[in-house]
VEXBA-744406 format. One record per residue (C-alpha): residue number from 1; x negated, y negated, z negated. Coordinates in steps of 0.05 Angstrom, whole numbers, plus 5000, padded with zeros to 4 digits. Example, Ala and Ser with C-alpha at 12.3 -4.5 7.8 and 13.67 -1.06 7.14 Angstrom:
<atoms>
   nr     u     v     w
    1  4754  5090  4844
    2  4727  5021  4857
</atoms>
This chain:
<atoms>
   nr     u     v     w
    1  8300  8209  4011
    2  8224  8238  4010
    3  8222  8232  3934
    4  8281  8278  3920
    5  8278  8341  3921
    6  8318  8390  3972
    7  8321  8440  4047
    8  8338  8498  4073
    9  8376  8557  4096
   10  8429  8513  4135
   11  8443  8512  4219
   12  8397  8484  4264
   13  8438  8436  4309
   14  8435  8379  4355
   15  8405  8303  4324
   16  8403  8271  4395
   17  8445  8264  4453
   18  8423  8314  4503
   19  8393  8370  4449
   20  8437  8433  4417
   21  8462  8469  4367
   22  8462  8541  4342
   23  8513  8577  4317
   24  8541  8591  4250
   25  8501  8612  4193
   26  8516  8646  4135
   27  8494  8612  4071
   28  8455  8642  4015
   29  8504  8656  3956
   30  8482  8623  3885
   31  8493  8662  3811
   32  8505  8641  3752
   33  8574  8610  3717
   34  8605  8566  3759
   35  8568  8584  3825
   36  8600  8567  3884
   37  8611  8632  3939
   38  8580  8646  3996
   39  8602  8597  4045
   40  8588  8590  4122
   41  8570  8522  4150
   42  8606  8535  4221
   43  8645  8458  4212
   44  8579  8424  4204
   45  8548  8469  4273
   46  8622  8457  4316
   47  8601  8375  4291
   48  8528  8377  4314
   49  8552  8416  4382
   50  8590  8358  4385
   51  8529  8327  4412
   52  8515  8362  4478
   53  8474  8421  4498
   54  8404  8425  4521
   55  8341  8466  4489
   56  8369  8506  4425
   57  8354  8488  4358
   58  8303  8424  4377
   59  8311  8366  4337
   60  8305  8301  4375
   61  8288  8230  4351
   62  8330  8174  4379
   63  8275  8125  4392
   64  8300  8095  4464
   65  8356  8048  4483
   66  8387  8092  4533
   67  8395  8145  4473
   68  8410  8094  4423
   69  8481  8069  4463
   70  8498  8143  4469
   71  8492  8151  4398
   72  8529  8096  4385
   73  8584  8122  4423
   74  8588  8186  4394
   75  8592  8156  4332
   76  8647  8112  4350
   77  8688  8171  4367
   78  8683  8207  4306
   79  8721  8203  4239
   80  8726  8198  4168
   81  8657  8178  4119
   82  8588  8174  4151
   83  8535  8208  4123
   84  8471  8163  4116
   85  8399  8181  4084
   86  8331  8150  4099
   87  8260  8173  4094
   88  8195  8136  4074
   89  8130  8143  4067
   90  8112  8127  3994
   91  8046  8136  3965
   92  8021  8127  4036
   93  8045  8060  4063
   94  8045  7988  4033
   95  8116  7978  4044
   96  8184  8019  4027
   97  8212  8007  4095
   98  8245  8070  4129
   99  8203  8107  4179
  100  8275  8154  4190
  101  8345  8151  4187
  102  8390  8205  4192
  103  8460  8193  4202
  104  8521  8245  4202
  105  8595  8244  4223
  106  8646  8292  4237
  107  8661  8294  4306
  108  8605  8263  4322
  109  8545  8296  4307
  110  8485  8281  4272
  111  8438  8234  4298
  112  8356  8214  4275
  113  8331  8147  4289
  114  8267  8118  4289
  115  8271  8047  4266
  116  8208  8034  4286
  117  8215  8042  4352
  118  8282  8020  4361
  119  8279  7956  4315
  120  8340  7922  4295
  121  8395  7971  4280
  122  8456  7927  4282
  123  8496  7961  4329
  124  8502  8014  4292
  125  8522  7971  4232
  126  8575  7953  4274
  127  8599  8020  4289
  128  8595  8047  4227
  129  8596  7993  4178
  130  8670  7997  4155
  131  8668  8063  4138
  132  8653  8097  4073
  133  8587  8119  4072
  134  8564  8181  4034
  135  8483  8177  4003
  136  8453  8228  3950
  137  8424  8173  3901
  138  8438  8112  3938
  139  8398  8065  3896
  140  8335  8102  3929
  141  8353  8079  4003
  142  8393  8015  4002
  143  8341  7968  4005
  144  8305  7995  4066
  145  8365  8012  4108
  146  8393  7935  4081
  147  8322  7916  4113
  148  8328  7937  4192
  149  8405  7919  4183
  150  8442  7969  4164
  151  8485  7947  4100
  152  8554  7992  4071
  153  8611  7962  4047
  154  8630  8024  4010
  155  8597  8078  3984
  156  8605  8147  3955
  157  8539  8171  3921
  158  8542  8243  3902
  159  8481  8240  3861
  160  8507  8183  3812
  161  8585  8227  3820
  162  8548  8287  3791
  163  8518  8245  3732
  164  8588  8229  3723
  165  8611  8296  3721
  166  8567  8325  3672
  167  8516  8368  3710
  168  8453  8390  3690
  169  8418  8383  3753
  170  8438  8332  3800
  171  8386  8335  3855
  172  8415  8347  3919
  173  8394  8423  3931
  174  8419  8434  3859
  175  8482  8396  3874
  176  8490  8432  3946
  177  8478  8497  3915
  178  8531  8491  3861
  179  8583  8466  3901
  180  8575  8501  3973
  181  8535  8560  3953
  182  8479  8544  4002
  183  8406  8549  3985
  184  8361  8486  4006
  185  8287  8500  4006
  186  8238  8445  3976
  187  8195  8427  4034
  188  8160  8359  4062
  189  8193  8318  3990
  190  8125  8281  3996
  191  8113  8287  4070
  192  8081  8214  4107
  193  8142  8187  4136
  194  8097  8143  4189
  195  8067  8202  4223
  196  8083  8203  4299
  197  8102  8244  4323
  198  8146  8275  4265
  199  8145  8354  4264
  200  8199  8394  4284
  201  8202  8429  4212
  202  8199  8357  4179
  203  8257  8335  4228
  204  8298  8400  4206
  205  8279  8377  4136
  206  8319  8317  4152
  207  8371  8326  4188
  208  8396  8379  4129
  209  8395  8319  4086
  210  8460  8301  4119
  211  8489  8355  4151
  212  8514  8379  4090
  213  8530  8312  4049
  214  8608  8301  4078
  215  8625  8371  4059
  216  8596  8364  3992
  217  8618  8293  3981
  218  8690  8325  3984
  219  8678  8378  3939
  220  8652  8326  3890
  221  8718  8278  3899
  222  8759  8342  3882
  223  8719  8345  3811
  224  8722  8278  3802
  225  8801  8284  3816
  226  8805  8334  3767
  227  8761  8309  3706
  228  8803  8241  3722
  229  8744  8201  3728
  230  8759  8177  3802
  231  8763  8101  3771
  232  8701  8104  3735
  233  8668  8131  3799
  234  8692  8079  3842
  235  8666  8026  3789
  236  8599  8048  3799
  237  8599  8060  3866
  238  8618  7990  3872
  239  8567  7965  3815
  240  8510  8000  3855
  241  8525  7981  3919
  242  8529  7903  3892
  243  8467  7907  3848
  244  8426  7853  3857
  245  8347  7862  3882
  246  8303  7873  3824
  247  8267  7805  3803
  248  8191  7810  3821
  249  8148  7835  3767
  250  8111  7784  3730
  251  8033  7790  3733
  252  8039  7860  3758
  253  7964  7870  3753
  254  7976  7881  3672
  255  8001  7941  3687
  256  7936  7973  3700
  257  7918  8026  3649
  258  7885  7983  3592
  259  7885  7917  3608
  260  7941  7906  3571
  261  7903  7917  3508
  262  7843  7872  3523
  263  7822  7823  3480
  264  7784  7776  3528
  265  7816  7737  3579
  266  7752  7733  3623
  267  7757  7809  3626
  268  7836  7802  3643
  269  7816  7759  3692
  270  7776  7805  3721
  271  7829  7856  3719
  272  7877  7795  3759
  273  7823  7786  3818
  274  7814  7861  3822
  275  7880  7875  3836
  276  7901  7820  3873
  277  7839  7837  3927
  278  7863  7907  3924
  279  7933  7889  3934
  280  7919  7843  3991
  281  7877  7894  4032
  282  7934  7945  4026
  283  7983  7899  4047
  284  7942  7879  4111
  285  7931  7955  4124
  286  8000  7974  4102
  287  7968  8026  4060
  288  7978  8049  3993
  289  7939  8022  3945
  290  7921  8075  3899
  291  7896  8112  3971
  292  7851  8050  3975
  293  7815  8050  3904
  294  7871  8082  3854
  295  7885  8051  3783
  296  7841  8089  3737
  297  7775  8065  3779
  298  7800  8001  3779
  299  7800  8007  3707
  300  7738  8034  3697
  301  7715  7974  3739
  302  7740  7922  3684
  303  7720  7953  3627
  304  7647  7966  3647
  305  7648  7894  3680
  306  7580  7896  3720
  307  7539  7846  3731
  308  7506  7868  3797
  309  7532  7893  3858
  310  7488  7947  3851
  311  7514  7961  3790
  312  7588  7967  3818
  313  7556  8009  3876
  314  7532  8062  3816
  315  7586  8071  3782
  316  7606  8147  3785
  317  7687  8126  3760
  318  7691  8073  3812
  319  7728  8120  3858
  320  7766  8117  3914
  321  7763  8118  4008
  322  7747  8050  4007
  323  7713  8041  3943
  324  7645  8035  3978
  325  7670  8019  4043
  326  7691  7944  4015
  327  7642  7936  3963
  328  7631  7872  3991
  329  7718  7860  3973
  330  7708  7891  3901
  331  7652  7861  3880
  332  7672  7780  3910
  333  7741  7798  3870
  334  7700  7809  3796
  335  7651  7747  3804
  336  7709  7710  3815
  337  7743  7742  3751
  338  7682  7729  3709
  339  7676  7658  3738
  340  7747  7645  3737
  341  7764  7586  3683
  342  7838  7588  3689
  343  7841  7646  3644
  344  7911  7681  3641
  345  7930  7691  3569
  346  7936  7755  3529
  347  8000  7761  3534
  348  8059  7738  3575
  349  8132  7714  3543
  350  8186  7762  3567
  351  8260  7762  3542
  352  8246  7838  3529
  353  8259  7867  3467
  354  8206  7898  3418
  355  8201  7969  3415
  356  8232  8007  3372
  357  8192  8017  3323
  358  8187  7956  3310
  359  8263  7934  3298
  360  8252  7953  3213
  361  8203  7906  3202
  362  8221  7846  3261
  363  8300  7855  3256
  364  8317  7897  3198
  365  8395  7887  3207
  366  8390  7905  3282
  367  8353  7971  3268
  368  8409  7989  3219
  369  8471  7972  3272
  370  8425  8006  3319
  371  8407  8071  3279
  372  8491  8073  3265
  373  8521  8066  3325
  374  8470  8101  3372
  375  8493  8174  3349
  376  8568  8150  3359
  377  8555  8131  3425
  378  8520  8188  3443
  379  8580  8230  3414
  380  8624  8199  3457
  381  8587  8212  3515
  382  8581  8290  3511
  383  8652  8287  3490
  384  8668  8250  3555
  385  8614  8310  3588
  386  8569  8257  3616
  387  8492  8224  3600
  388  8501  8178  3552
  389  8457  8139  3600
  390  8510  8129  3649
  391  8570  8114  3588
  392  8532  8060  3561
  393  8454  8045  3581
  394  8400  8040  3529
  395  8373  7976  3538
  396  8450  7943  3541
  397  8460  7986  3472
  398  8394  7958  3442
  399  8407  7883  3469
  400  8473  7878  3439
  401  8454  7906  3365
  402  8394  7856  3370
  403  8444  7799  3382
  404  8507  7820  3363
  405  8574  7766  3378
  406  8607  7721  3323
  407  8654  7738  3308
  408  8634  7816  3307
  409  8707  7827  3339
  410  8733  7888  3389
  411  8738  7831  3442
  412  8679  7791  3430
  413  8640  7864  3441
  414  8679  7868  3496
  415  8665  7799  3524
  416  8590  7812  3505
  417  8592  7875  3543
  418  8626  7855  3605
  419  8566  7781  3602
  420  8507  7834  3603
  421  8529  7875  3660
  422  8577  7936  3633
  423  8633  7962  3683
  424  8703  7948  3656
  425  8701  8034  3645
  426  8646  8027  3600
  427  8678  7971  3567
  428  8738  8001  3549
  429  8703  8066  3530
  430  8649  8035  3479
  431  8677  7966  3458
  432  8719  7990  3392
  433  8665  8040  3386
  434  8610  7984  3375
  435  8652  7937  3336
  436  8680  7988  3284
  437  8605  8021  3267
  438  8570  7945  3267
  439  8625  7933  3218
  440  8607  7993  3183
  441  8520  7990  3192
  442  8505  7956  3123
  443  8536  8003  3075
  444  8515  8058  3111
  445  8449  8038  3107
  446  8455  8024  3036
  447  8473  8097  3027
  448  8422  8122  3063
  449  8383  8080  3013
  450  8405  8107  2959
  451  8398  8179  2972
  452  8474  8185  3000
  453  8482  8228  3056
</atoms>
C-alpha cells in the first residue's frame, strides 16, 4: 500500500512472535457532520498482546523459519476475516513485487513478513486462505501477494465499499477517520520498500495499515447493511478479486512524451531502441527506470537525434544517474534507431475508441446517444449516492453508444452490457436507462438543433 495515503495515532503492539504490545490508546476525535467519536483501540492492543511479550512497542519482521511456523500458528488459532496489505517499492525498483506484508487477525495478532527473505509464502495461504480477507483498495496488492503465493478466495475491500457508499474521500486515513474517529498521520506513502533493514517508524507505518482494517471493515458492512447495497458490494468484491491481468501494453515505448506525434519513423525508431536499452538495464538492475535516465531526457534525446557520441555526451536535457555513466548503452541504442530499416509505423491499430471530440464528425449518431444518455446516467448515480464511475464505467458507456445492439431493446442492452463486462447490479440499474434515452437521442438532438431546449 505505499501509494495510498494514511498513519498514525494508533497502539504500538506486537508484529512478531516474541515482541509486545502497549496498552490502550485513546484516539484522536474527528469534527465535522458525520464524524465518528472518540474511540479507544484497546480490541486491536488485547489482539497484538496476543502475540507474546518481550521489548515494548518494537516492531519485528518475520524473516526466519523458526518465526514463520509460529506465526503460522497463531494465525491458525485466531478467528473471523484476516486483514492483509502489502508494501512496495515503486518508483524505485523494476518490479511491483512486495518487499512487506502485513497480516492481521483477531486473536491472533498482527504479523510483518518479509517475502524476501522467507520466499514462498504458501503456508500461510494455507492457513489463511479460506477466510475472508479485508484490503483497503485491493486492486493495488493482488498481483504481488498472487506472486509469492498468497491468493484470496474472498475479499472485502473497504476502499471500493466506500466508493459504494458515497464518500468523498475514500483513502484509508479518511475512511478510518470517519468511521473510528482515529487520526492516521501521512508518513513513508513513498518510502523504498527494499531497504534493509526497514525502520522502526516505517514498520509502525505498516503495521497500522492493518491493525485497524477488521474494525473498520465492520463498520463499513453495517453501512452497506443499511444503504442495502450489501449485493452490489459482494458483486464487486467478487468482479475484482476475478479480474483478469491487464494485457501487456502494446509498443509501450510510444508512450514517451512526443513520440507519439512524430512524423518520421526513423526518429520513432529511435524512440523504440532508446527505450528498449533503457528498459533492459533497469530490469537487470531491478531499478526504476525513470531513476536511470527519466522520460523527458529520453525525449530530448529523440528529438535532437545526434549524430555523434559527443554530441549525446553535450546535451544539457540529457539528464539522468546513469545518463553519462552508460553513454556507451544510450548512444549503441540511437545508431541502431537511425540504422534500423524495420521502421515501426506511425501509428498502431487499437480497438480503442476515438476521443471524444471526435465522435461529431467520425460517428455523428453515437455522439448524440452519447451526449443524451450520459447526464441520465450520471443522475442516476448521485441519486443512488455513488460515482457514476462505479454505477456504470465510462469507457463501457462510450463503447456501447458507439455500437449500440439491434434490436435497440431493454434486453439486448442488457445482453450487451453483461458481453462487455457489467455486474448483473449495474445491469439491472442502467439497462432500461440506456435503451429508453437511445430510443429517445435523435429527436432530442433535433431539438437541440432547432433551438429547443
Amino acid at each position: 500500500m505505499a501509494e495510498r495515503s494514511r498513519r498514525a495515532s494508533a497502539p504500538a503492539g506486537n508484529t512478531a512472535p516474541g515482541s509486545a504490545t502497549t496498552p490502550e490508546v485513546a484516539a484522536t476525535p474527528t469534527s465535522g457532520a458525520g464524524a465518528a467519536p472518540v474511540v479507544s483501540v484497546s480490541a486491536t492492543a488485547a489482539a497484538i498482546a496476543a502475540v507474546g511479550s518481550a521489548e515494548a512497542g518494537s516492531r519485528r519482521v518475520i524473516d526466519t523459519p523458526r518465526a514463520y511456523a509460529e506465526s503460522l500458528s497463531l494465525l491458525a488459532a485466531g478467528h473471523g476475516p484476516v486483514a492483509v496489505d502489502a508494501e512496495r517499492a515503486s518508483g524505485y525498483r523494476y518490479s511491483q513485487r512486495a518487499y512487506l506484508i502485513q497480516v492481521f487477525r483477531r486473536d491472533a495478532g498482527m504479523f510483518l513478513y518479509d517475502p524476501i527473505a522467507l520466499g514462498s509464502l504458501h503456508e500461510l495461504q494455507a492457513v489463511i486462505g479460506d477466510a475472508e480477507w479485508v484490503l483497503h483498495a485491493a486492486s493495488q496488492d493482488l498481483a504481488c501477494l498472487r506472486e509469492v503465493g498468497l491468493d484470496p478466495s474472498q475479499i472485502f475491500d473497504t476502499e471500493l465499499a466506500a466508493r459504494l457508499l458515497g464518500m468523498p474521500r475514500v483513502g484509508l486515513g479518511s475512511v478510518v477517520e470517519n468511521l473510528l474517529g482515529i487520526h492516521l498521520a501521512k508518513e513513508h506513502s513513498a518510502a523504498d520498500w527494499s531497504t534493509r533493514p526497514l525502520p522502526q517508524s516505517w514498520l509502525e507505518y505498516a503495521a497500522l495499515d492493518v491493525e485497524l482494517l477488521v474494525d473498520l471493515r465492520d463498520e463499513v458492512e453495517k453501512l452497506l447493511i443499511a444503504a442495502g447495497k450489501t449485493e452490489i458490494a459482494r458483486q464487486e468484491f467478487a468482479a475484482e478479486l476475478n479480474k483478469p491481468a491487464p494485457a501487456a501494453k502494446i509498443d509501450p515505448w510510444r508512450k514517451l512524451s512526443g513520440a507519439p506525434s512524430a512524423r518520421n519513423r526513423q526518429i520513432l525508431a529511435v524512440a523504440r531502441e532508446l527505450w528498449t536499452a533503457r528498459d533492459t538495464l533497469a530490469r537487470r538492475r531491478d531499478v526504476a527506470p525513470g531513476r536511470l535516465v527519466p522520460d523527458a531526457a529520453l525525449q530530448a534525446a529523440v528529438k535532437a537525434n545526434p549524430k555523434t557520441r559527443a554530441q549525446l555526451a553535450g546535451m544539457r536535457a540529457f539528464t539522468g544517474r546513469a545518463s553519462r555513466t552508460e553513454l556507451n548503452t544510450w548512444w549503441s541504442a540511437i545508431e541502431r534507431g537511425q540504422n534500423e530499416t524495420d521502421l515501426p509505423p506511425l501509428r498502431i491499430h487499437t480497438d480503442t475508441l476515438p476521443p471524444i471530440r471526435a465522435w461529431a464528425e467520425k460517428n455523428p449518431e453515437a455522439d448524440h446517444r452519447l451526449r443524451v444518455t450520459r447526464p441520465r446516467v450520471v443522475a442516476h448515480a448521485e441519486a443512488r449516492e455513488m460515482p457514476v464511475e462505479n454505477l456504470l464505467t465510462p469507457e463501457l458507456l462510450r463503447r456501447i453508444a458507439w455500437h449500440p445492439p439491434v434490436p435497440l431493446t431493454t434486453e439486448a442492452v442488457a445482453d450487451q452490457l453483461a458481453a462487455l463486462g457489467a455486474r448483473p447490479w449495474q445491469v439491472e440499474e442502467t439497462a432500461q436507462l440506456i435503451r429508453d434515452a437511445f430510443v429517445e437521442a435523435p429527436q432530442i438532438v433535433l431539438e437541440d438543433d432547432g433551438g429547443a431546449s
